[in-house]
Backbone bond lengths (Angstrom), bond angles and torsions (degrees), N, CA, C in turn:
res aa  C-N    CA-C-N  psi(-1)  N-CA   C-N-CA  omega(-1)  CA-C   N-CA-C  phi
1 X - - - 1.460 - - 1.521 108.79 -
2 X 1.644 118.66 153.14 1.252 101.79 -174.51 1.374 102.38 -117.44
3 X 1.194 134.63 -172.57 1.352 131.98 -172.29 1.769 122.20 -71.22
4 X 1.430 83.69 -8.53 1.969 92.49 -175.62 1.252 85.42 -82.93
5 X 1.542 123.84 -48.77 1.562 105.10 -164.80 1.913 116.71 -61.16
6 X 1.029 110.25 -6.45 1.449 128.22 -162.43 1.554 100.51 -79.97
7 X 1.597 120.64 -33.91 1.752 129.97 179.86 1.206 114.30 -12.70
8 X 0.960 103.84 -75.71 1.626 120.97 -154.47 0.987 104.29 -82.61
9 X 1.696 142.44 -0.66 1.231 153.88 164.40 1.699 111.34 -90.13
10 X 1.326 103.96 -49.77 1.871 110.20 162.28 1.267 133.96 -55.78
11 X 1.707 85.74 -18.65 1.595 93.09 -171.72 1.815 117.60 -103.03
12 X 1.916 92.08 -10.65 1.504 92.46 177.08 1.692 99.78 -97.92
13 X 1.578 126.36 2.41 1.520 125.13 -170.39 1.889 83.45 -95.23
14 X 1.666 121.51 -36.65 1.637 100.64 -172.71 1.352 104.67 -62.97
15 X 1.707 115.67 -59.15 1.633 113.23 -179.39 1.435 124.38 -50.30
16 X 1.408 129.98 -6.06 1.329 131.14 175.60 1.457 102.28 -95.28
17 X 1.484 110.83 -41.92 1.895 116.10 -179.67 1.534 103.87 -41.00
18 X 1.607 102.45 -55.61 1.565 123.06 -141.84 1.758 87.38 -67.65
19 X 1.354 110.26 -68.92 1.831 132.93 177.76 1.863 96.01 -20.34
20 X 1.067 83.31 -54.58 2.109 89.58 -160.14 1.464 99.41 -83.77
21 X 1.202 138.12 0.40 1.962 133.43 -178.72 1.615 76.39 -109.06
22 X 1.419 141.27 -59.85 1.113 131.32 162.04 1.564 123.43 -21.78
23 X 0.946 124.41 -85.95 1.677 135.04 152.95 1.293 129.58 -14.98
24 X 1.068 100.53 -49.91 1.630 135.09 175.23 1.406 100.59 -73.33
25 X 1.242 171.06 -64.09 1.377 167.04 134.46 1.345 127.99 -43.88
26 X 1.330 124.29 -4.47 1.504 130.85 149.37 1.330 121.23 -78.81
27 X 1.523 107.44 -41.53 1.611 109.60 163.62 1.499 123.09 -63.63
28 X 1.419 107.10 1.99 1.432 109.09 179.73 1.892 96.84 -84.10
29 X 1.185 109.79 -27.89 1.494 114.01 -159.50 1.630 97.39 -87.11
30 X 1.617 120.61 -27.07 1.326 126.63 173.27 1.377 106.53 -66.79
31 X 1.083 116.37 -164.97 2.047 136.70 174.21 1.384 97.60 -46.18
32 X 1.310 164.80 107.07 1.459 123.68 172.56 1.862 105.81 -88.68
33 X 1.145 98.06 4.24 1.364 82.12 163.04 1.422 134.81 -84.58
34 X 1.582 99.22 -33.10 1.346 106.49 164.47 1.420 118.76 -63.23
35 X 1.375 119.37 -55.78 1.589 124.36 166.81 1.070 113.16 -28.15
36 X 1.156 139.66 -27.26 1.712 119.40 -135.31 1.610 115.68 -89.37
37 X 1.686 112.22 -5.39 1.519 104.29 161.92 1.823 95.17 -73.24
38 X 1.048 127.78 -28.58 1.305 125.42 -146.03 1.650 99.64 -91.25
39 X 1.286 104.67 -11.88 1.614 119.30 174.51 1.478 97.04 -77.75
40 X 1.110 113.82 -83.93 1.080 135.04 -151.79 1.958 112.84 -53.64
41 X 1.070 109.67 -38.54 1.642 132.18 172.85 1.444 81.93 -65.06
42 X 1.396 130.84 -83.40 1.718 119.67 -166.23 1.216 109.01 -44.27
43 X 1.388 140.05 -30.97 1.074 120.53 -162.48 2.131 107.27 -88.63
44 X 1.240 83.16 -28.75 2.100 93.25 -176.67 1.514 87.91 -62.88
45 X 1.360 120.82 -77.66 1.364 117.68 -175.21 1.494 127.45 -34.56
46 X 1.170 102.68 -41.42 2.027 100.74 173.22 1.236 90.68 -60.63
47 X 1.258 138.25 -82.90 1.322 146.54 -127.94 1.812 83.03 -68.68
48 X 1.082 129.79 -72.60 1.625 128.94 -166.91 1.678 102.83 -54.78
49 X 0.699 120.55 -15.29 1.936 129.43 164.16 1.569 100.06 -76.22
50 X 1.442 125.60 -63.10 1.393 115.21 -167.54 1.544 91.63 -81.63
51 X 0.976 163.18 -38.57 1.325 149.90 160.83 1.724 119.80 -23.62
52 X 1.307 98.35 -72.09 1.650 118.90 173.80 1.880 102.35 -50.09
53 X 1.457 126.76 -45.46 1.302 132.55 -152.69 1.783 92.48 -70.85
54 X 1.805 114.39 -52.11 1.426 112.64 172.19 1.685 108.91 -65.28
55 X 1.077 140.42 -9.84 1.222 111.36 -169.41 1.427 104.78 -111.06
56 X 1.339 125.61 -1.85 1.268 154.89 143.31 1.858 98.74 -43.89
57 X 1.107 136.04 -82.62 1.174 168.65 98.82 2.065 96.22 59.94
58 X 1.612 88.25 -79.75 1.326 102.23 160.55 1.223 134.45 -74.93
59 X 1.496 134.73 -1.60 1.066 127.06 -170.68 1.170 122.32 59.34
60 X 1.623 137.16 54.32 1.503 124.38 -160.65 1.057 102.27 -114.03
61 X 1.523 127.38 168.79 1.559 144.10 -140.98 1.732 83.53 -88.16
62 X 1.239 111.94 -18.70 1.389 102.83 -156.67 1.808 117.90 -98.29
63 X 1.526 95.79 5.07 1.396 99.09 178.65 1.687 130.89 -52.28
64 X 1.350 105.87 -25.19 1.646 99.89 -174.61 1.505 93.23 -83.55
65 X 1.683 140.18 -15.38 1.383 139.35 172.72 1.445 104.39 -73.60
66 X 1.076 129.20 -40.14 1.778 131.21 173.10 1.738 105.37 -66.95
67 X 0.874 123.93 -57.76 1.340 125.24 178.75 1.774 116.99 -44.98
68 X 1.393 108.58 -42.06 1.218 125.69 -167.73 1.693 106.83 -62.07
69 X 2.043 84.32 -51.45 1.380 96.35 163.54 1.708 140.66 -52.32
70 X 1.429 79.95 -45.68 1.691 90.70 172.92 1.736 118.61 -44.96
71 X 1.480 89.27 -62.37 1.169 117.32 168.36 1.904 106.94 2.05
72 X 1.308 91.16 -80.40 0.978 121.27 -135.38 1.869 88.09 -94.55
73 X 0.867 122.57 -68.60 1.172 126.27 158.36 2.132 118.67 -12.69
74 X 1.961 92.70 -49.54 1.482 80.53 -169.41 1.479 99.78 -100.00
75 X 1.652 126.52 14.68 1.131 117.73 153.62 1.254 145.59 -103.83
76 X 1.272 110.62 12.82 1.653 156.98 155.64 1.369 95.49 -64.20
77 X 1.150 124.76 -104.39 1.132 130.15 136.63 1.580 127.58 50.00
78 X 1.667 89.69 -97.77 1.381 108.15 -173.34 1.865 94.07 -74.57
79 X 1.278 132.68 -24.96 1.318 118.98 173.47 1.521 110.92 -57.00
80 X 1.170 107.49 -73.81 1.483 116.87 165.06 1.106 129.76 19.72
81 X 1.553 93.53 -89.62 1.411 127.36 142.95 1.631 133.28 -9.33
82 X 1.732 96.17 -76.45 1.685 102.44 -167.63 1.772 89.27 -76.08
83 X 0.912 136.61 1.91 1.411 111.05 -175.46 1.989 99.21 -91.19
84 X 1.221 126.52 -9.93 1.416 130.08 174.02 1.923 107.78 -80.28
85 X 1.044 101.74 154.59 1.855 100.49 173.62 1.367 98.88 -111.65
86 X 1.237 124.25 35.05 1.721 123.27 -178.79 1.805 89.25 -78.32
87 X 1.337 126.97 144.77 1.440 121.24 140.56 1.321 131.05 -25.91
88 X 1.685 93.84 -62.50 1.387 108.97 160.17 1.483 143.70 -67.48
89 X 1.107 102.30 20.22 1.241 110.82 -174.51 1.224 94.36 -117.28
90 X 1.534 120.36 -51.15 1.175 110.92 -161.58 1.851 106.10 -92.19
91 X 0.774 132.27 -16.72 1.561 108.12 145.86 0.866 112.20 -66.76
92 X 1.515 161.83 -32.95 1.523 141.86 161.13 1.482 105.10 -15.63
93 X 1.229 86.32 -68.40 2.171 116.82 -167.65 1.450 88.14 -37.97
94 X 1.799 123.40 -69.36 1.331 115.62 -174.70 1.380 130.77 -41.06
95 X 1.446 104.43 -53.77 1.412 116.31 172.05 1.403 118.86 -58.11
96 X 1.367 129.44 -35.63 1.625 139.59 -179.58 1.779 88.62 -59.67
97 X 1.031 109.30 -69.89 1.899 114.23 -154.59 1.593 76.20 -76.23
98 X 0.974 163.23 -9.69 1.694 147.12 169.54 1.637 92.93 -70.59
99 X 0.951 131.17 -56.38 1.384 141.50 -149.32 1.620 109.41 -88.10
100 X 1.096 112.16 -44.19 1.530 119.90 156.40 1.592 126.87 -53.73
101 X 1.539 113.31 -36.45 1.241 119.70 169.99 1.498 106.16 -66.77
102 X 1.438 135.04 -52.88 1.176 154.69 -156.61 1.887 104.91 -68.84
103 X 1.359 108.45 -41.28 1.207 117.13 -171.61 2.089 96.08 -83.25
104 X 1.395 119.03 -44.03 1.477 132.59 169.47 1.904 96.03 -37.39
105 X 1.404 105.94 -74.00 1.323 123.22 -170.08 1.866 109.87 -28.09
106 X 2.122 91.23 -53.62 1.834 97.31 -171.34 1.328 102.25 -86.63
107 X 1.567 141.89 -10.34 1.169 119.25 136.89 1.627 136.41 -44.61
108 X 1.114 104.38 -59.44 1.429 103.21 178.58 1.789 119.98 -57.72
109 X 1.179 110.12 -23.59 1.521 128.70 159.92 1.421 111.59 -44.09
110 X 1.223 100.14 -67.56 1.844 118.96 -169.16 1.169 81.88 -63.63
111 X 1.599 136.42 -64.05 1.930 108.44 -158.69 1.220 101.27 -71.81
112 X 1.205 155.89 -22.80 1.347 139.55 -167.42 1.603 100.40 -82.07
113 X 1.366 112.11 -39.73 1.285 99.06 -167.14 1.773 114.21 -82.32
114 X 1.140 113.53 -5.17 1.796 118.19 176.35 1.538 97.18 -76.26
């Protein structure tokens, strides 16, 4: 696969990054004690989004292992998330399960196409 095919996968890991550093600093203004699974999940997930987005980037052997990760990461995540009534929280939630589908999608790509 080449990096064009990768778009629409980069582009649902920036809007999930952006959603959860978003999330991630509004919950500072909420309880942060109560927040703080809801901190802490935004913050793994950005970082495993900008992780996945460079190795995307590079093309590395290791993409269906980042994805897996993602996976899983932005549906952690996006639970997290929908269980708060913040705005911001719950588009996080959207963006997490947006981004999880998206990363599902370029898996199933890669096995069809081997």
């Amino acid at each position: 696969m080449s990096n064009e095919q990768y778009q629409s996968v980069v582009a649902a890991l920036q809007k999930c990054r952006e959603a959860c550093l978003y999330c991630y600093r509004s919950c500072f203004e909420e309880d942060a004690n109560h927040m703080a699974r809801c901190i802490q999940t935004n913050q793994e997930c950005a970082t495993i989004c900008a992780q996945f987005e460079q190795a995307l980037f590079f093309d590395t052997q290791f993409i269906e292992s980042y994805a897996k990760l993602c996976i899983e990461a932005c549906q952690v995540c996006g639970y997290e998330c929908a269980k708060h009534e913040h705005d911001h929280c719950q588009e996080c939630a959207k963006a997490c399960y947006a981004c999880a589908d998206a990363c599902k999608a370029l898996l199933s790509s890669k096995v069809s196409s081997n």
